[in-house]
C-alpha positions as CSV (number, residue, x, y, z in Angstrom):
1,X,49.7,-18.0,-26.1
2,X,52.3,-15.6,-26.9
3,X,55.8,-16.0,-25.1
4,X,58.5,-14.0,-25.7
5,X,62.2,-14.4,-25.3
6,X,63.7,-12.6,-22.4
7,X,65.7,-9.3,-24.2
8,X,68.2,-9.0,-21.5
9,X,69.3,-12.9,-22.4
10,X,69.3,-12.1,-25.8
11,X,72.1,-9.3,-25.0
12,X,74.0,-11.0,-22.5
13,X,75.5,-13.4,-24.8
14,X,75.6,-10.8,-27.9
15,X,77.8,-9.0,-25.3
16,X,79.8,-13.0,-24.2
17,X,80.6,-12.8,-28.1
18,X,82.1,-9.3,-28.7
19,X,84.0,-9.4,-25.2
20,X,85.9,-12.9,-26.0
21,X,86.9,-10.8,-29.6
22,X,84.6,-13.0,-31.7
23,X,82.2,-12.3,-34.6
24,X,78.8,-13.6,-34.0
25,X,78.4,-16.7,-35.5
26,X,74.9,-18.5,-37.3
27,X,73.1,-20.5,-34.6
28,X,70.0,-22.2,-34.1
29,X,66.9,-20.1,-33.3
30,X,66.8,-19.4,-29.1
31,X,64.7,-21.8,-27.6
32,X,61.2,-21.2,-26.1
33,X,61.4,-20.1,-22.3
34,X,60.4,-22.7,-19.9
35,X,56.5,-22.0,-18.9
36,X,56.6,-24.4,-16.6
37,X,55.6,-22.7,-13.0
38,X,55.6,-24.0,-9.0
39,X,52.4,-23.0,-7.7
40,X,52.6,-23.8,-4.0
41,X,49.0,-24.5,-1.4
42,X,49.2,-23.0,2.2
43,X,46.0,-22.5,4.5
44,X,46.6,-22.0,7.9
45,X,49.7,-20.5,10.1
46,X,50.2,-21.0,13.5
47,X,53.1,-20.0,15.7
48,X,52.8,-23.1,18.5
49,X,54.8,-26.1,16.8
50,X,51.8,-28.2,18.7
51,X,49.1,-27.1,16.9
52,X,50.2,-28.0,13.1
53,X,48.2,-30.4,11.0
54,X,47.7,-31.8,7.2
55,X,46.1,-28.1,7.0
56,X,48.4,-25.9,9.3
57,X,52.4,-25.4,9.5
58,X,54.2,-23.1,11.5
59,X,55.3,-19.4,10.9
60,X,58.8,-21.0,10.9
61,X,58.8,-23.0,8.1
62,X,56.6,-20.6,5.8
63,X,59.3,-17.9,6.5
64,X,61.9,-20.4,5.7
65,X,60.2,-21.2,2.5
66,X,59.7,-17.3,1.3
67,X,63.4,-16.8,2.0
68,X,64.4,-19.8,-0.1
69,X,61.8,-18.1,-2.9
70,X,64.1,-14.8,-1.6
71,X,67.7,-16.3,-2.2
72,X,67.7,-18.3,-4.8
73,X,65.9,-15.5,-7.1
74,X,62.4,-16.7,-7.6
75,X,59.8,-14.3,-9.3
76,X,56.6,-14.2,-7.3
77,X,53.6,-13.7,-9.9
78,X,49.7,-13.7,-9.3
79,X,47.1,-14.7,-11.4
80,X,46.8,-10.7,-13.0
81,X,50.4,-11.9,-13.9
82,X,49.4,-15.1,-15.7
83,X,46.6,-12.9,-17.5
84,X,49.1,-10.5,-18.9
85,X,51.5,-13.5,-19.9
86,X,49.1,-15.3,-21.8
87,X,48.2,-12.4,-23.5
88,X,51.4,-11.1,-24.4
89,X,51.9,-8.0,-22.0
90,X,54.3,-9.5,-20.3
91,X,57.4,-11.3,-20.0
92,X,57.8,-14.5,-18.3
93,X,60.6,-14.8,-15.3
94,X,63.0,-17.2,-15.4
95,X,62.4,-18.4,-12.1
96,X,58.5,-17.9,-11.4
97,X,56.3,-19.3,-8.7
98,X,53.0,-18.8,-7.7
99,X,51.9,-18.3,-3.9
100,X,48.5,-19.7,-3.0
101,X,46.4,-20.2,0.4
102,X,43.1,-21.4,0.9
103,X,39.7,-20.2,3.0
104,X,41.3,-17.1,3.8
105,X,42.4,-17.7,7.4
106,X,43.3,-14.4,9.6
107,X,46.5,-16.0,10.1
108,X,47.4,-14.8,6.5
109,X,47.6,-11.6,7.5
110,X,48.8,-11.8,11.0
111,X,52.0,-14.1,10.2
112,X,51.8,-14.5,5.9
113,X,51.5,-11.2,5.4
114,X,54.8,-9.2,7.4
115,X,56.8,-12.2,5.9
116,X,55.8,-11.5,2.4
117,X,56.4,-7.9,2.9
118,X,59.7,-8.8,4.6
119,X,60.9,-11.2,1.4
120,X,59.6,-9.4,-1.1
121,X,56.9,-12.5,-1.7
122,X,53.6,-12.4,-2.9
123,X,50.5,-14.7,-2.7
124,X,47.0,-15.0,-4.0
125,X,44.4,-16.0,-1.2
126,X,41.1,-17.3,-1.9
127,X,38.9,-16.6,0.5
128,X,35.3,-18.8,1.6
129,X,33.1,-15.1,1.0
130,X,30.5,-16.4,3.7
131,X,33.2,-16.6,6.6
132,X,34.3,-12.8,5.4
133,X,30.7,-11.5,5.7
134,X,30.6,-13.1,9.6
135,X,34.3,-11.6,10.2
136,X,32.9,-8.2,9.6
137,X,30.0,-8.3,11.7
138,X,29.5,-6.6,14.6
139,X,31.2,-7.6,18.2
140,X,28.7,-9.4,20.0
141,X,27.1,-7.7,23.7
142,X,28.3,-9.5,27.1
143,X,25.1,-11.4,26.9
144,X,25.2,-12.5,23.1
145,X,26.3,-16.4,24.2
146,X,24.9,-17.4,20.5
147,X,27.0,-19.7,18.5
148,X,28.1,-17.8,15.6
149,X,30.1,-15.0,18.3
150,X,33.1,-17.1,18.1
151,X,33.2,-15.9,14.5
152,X,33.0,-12.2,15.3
153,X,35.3,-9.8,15.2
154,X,35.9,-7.9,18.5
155,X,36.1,-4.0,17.9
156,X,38.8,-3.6,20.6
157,X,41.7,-6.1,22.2
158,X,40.4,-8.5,24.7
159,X,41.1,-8.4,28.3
160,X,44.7,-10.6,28.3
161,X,45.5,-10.7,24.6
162,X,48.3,-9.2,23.0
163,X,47.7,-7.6,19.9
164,X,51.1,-8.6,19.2
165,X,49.5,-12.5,19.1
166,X,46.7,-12.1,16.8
167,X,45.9,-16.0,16.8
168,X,44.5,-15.2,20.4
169,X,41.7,-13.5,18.7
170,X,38.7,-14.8,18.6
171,X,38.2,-14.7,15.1
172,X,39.3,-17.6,13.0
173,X,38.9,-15.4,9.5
174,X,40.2,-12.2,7.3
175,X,38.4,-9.5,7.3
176,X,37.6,-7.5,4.6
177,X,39.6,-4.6,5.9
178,X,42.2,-6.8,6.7
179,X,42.2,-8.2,2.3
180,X,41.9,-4.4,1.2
181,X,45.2,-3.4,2.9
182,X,46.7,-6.8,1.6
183,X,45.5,-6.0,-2.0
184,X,46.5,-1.8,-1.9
185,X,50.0,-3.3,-1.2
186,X,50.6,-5.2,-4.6
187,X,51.9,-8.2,-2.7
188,X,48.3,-9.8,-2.6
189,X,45.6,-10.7,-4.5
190,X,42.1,-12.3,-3.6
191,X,40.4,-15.1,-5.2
192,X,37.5,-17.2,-5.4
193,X,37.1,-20.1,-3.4
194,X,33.4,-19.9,-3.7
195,X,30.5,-17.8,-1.6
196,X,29.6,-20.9,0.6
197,X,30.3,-24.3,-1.2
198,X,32.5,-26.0,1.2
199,X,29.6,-28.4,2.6
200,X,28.5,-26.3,5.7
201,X,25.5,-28.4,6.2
202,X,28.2,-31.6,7.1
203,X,30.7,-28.8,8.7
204,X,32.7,-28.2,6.2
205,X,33.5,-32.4,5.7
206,X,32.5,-34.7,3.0
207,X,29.2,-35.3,1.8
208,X,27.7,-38.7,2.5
209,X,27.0,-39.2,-1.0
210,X,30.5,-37.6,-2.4
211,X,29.0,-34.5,-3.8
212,X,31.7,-32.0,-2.4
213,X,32.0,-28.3,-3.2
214,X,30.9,-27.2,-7.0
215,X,30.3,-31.0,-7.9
216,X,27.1,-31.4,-9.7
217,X,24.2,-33.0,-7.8
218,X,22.8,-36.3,-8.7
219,X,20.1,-35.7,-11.7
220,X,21.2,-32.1,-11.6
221,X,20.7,-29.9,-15.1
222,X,22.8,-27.8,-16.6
223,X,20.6,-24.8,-16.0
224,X,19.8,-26.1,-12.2
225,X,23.5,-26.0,-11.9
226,X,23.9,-23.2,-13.4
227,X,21.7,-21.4,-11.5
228,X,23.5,-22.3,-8.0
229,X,26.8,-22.3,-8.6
230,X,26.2,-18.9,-10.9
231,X,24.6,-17.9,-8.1
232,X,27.2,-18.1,-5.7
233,X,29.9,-17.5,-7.6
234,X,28.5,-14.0,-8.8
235,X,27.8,-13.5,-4.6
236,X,31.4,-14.4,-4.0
237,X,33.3,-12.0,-7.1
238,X,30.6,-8.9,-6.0
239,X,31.4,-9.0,-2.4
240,X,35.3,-9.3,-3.4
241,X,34.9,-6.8,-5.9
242,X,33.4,-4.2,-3.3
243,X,35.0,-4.8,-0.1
244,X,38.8,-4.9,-1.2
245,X,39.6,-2.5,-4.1
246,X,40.5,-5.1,-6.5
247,X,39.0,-4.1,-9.9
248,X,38.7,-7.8,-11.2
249,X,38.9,-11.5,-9.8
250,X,40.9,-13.4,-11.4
251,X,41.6,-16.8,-9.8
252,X,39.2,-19.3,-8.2
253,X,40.5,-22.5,-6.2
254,X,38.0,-25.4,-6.3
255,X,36.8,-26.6,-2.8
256,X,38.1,-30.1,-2.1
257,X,39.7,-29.9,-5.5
258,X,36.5,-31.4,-6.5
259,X,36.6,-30.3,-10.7
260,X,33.5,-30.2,-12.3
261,X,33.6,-29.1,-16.2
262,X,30.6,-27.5,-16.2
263,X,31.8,-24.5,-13.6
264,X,34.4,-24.0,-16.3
265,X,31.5,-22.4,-18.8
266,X,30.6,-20.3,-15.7
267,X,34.3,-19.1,-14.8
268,X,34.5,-18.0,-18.3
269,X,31.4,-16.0,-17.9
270,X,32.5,-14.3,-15.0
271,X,35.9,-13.4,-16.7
272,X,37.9,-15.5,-13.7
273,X,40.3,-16.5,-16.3
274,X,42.4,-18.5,-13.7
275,X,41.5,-21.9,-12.1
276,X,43.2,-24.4,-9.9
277,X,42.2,-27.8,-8.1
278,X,44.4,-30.5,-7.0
279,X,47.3,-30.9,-5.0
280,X,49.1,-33.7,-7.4
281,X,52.6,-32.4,-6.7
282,X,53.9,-31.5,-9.8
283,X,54.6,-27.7,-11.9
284,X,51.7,-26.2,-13.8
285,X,52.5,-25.4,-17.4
286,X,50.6,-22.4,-18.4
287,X,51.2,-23.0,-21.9
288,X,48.4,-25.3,-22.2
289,X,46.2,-22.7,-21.0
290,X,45.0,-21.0,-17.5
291,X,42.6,-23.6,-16.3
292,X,43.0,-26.3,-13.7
293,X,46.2,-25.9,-12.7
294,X,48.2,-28.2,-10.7
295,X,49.6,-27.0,-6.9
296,X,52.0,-28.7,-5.1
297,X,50.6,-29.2,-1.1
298,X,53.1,-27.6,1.2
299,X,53.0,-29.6,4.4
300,X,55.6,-29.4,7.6
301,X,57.2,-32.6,6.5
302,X,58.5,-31.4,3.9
303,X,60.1,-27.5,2.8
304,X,60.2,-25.7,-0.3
305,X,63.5,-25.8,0.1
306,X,63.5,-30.0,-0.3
307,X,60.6,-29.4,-3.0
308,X,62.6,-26.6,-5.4
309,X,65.9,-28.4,-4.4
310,X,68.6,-26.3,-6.7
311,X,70.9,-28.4,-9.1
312,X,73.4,-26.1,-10.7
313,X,77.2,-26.4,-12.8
314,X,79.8,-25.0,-10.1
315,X,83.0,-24.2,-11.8
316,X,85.7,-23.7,-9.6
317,X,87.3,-20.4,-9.1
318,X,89.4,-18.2,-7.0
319,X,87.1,-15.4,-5.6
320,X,89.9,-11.9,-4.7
321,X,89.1,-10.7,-1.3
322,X,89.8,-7.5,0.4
323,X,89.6,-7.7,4.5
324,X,90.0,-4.4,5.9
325,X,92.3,-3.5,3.0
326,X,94.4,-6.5,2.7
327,X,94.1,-8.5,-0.3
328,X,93.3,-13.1,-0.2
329,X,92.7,-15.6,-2.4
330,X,89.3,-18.2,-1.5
331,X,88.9,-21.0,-3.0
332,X,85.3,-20.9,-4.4
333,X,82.9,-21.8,-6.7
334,X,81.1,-20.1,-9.5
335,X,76.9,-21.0,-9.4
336,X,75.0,-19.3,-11.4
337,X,77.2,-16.2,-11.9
338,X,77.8,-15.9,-7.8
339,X,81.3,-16.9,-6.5
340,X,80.1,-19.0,-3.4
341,X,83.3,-19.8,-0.8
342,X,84.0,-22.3,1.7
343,X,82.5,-21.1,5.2
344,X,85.4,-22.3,7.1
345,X,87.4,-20.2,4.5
346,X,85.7,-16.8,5.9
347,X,85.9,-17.8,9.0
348,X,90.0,-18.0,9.1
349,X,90.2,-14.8,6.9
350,X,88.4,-13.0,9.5
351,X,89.4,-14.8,12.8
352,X,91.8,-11.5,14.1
353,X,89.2,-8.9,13.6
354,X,86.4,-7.5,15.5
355,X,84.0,-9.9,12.9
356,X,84.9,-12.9,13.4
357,X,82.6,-15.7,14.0
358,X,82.8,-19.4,14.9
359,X,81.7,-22.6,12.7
360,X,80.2,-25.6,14.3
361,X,78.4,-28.0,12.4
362,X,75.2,-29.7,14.5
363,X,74.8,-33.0,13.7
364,X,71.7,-34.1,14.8
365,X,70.1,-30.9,12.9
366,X,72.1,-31.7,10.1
367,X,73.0,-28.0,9.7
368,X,75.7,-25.3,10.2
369,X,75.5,-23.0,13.2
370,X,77.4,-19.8,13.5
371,X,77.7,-17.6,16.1
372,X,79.1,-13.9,15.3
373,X,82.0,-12.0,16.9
374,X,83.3,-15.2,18.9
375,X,86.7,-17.3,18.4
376,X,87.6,-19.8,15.1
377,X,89.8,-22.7,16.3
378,X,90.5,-24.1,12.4
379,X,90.1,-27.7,12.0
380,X,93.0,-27.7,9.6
381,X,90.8,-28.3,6.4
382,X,90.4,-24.5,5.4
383,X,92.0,-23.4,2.5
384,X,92.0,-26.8,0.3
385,X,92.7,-26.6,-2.9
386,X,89.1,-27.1,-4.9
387,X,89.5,-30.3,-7.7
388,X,89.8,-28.5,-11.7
389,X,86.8,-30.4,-13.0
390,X,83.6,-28.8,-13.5
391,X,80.2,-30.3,-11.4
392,X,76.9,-30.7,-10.6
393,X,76.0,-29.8,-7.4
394,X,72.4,-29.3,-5.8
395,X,71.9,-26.9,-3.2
396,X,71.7,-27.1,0.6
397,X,68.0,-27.9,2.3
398,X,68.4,-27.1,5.8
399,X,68.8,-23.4,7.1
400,X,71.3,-22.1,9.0
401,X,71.6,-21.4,12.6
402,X,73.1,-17.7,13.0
403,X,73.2,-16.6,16.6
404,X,70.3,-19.0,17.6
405,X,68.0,-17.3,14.7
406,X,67.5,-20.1,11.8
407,X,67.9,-18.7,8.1
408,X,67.1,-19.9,4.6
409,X,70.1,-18.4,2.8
410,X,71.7,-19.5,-0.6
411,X,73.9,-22.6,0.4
412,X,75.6,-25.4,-1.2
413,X,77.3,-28.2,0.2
414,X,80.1,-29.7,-2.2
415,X,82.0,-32.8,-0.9
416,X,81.1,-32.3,2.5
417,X,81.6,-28.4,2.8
418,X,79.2,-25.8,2.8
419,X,79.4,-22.4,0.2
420,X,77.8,-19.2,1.2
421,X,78.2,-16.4,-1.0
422,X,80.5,-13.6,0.8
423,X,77.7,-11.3,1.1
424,X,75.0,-13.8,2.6
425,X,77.5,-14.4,5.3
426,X,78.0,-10.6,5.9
427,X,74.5,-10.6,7.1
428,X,74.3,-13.4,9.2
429,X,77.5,-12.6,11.1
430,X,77.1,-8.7,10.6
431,X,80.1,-7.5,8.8
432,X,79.9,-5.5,6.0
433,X,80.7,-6.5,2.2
434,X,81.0,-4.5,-0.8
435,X,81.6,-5.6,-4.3
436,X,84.8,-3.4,-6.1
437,X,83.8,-3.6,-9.8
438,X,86.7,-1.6,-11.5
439,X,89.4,-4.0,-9.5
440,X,87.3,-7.4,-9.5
441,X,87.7,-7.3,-5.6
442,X,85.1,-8.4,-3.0
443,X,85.8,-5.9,-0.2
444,X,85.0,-7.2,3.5
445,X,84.9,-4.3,6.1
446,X,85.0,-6.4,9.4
């Protein structure tokens, strides 16, 4: 696989050289980039707290985990993306990570979808192409009491549900509709997660002899297998193919994550050059090739956030403010070429104007809450001088409370104190910052 060094690295510290009046020196070769990439398992969204499982999580947390992709400057690729990596078309991020959900629930687009659009995210979803064929049929009459009606999709609202709460619906699926405005945005892609291989016969569980999903039966051929799973899998890329737009499938997600090697001859067949299976909790390296790829299982007990926990050098710093035109020193620290300041800090510099906002830490949510234009009583902390020595530091897991609304923003908490960067507070507590690059200055207008 061809990897290529990212150019705008490569000129970066050419330019470090010339501006500290130095010639450029012999050195070692750049290293490869990292291949290593995140690729994160959803299925099902809900928006009642109650109703989450080993399958489902709330609207909530998967926000709070796309604006943690959002902040801390994660790339979002799909599997096209992969494709043109491995082939040498394209670069890869520093920071990539790879969205994935399962079945193809209807809650991808009624809750996934507006907060992908919302972060800037996107995901690959890999849909069951059975369930999308009964999502599309026809609503059923007043008399149709058959069993399959619960799958259809009504052609208008119900009598007492709110389009605005599409997991009233009576229709548990996508629809291909539904996966063709997904896939005309560029935020979404559809796999493969077979035509109908998820044991429907046992209701979707697992078999009483362990044969589950694109496993090979007991005394089964190659050409017998090849001959059902081909069969399906061709009936699963054709209806994909046709009903959404997207020229090529790409990506197929084995039921169960039950691997079989012989449905690896058939993927290659059918051109789907990505596959992935179990949930073993660790990065995929796409280095060693496109196949079988490791996901990490994203359940509620535990957020991206915890998972992609940031560990950074801070170097301390003094950041130059400007607060409606008059100039202040923070004390701050420099992450990853962001000054981030002490919250407390702000919240003094901006106590006597029309912005200010309070600081209260919660302890039994083990997070800061701030609450815009009200009072700052200091605590007598703000303002501390930061210790000379550079450090390690690992970014802050739990969001932030900002007028009652919890947010994911780019935090860290350094000897018991919690950094924001100027601008991430600016939108929480809505005053306005602007960045002064011929004087070095942060301006605040509040």
């Amino acid at each position: 696989m061809k990897r290529k060094l990212r150019k705008s690295a490569a000129l970066t510290a050419l330019a470090a050289v010339l501006l500290a009046g130095g010639a450029a020196l012999p050195r070692a070769a750049a290293a490869e980039p990292d291949t290593r990439i995140p690729i994160l398992t959803y299925h099902d969204l809900t928006r009642d707290p109650e109703n989450t499982d080993s399958m489902t999580i709330t609207d909530e947390r998967f926000r709070l985990d796309m604006e943690f992709l959002q902040e801390f400057g994660y790339t979002p690729l799909l599997p096209k993306d992969l494709v043109a990596i491995q082939h040498g078309n394209m670069e890869i991020p520093d920071k990539p990570v790879m969205v994935t959900f399962d079945d193809g629930y209807q809650s991808n687009y009624a809750i996934a979808y507006p907060i992908l659009q919302q972060t800037g995210m996107k995901a690959v979803i890999s849909v069951v192409a059975y369930n999308m064929e009964s999502a599309e049929e026809e609503t059923p009459s007043a008399d149709d009491n058959t069993e399959d009606a619960a799958l259809q999709e009504p052609a208008e609202p119900m009598e007492g549900v709110s389009i605005e709460n599409p997991e009233d619906l009576s229709r548990s699926h996508l629809s291909w509709s539904e996966m063709r405005e997904m896939v005309a945005s560029g935020l979404v892609e559809i796999g493969s997660h077979t035509y109908n291989s998820h044991n429907p016969q046992y209701g979707g569980n697992g078999a009483p002899d362990g044969i589950n999903g694109v496993m090979r039966r007991k005394n089964e051929t190659f050409a017998q297998y090849s001959e059902r799973m081909g069969d399906d899998l061709e009936q699963s890329i054709a209806l994909i193919v046709e009903n959404t737009g997207q020229a090529q499938v790409n990506y197929f997600a084995y039921p169960f994550g039950a691997y079989d090697s012989w449905m690896d001859q058939l993927l290659d067949k059918a051109g789907v050059a990505v596959s992935v299976w179990s949930n073993n909790g660790k990065s995929a390296d796409i280095a060693d090739g496109l196949r079988n790829l490791p996901r990490y299982g994203i359940k509620m007990e535990k957020s991206v956030a915890q998972l992609l926990q940031q560990t950074d050098t801070a170097l301390p710093a003094l950041a130059t403010v400007s607060v409606n035109g008059k100039q202040s020193k923070l004390p701050a620290y420099n992450i990853g070429g962001n000054n981030y300041v002490r919250v407390r800090d702000v919240a003094v510099l901006l106590m006597d104007t029309e912005n200010g906002f309070d600081v209260q830490w919660n302890s039994v949510r083990n997070c800061v809450e701030l609450t815009s234009q009200a009072a700052y009583e200091p605590i007598g902390t703000e303002n501390k001088p930061l210790p000379k020595e550079t450090r390690l530091v690992q970014s802050f897991t739990e969001p932030t409370v900002a007028d009652g609304t919890t947010r994911m923003v780019a935090s860290y908490q350094v000897d018991g104190y919690t950094y924001y960067k100027l601008r991430s507070l600016g939108e929480l507590c809505v005053f306005q910052v602007a960045w002064d690059e011929a004087e070095q200055v942060v301006e605040v207008t509040a």
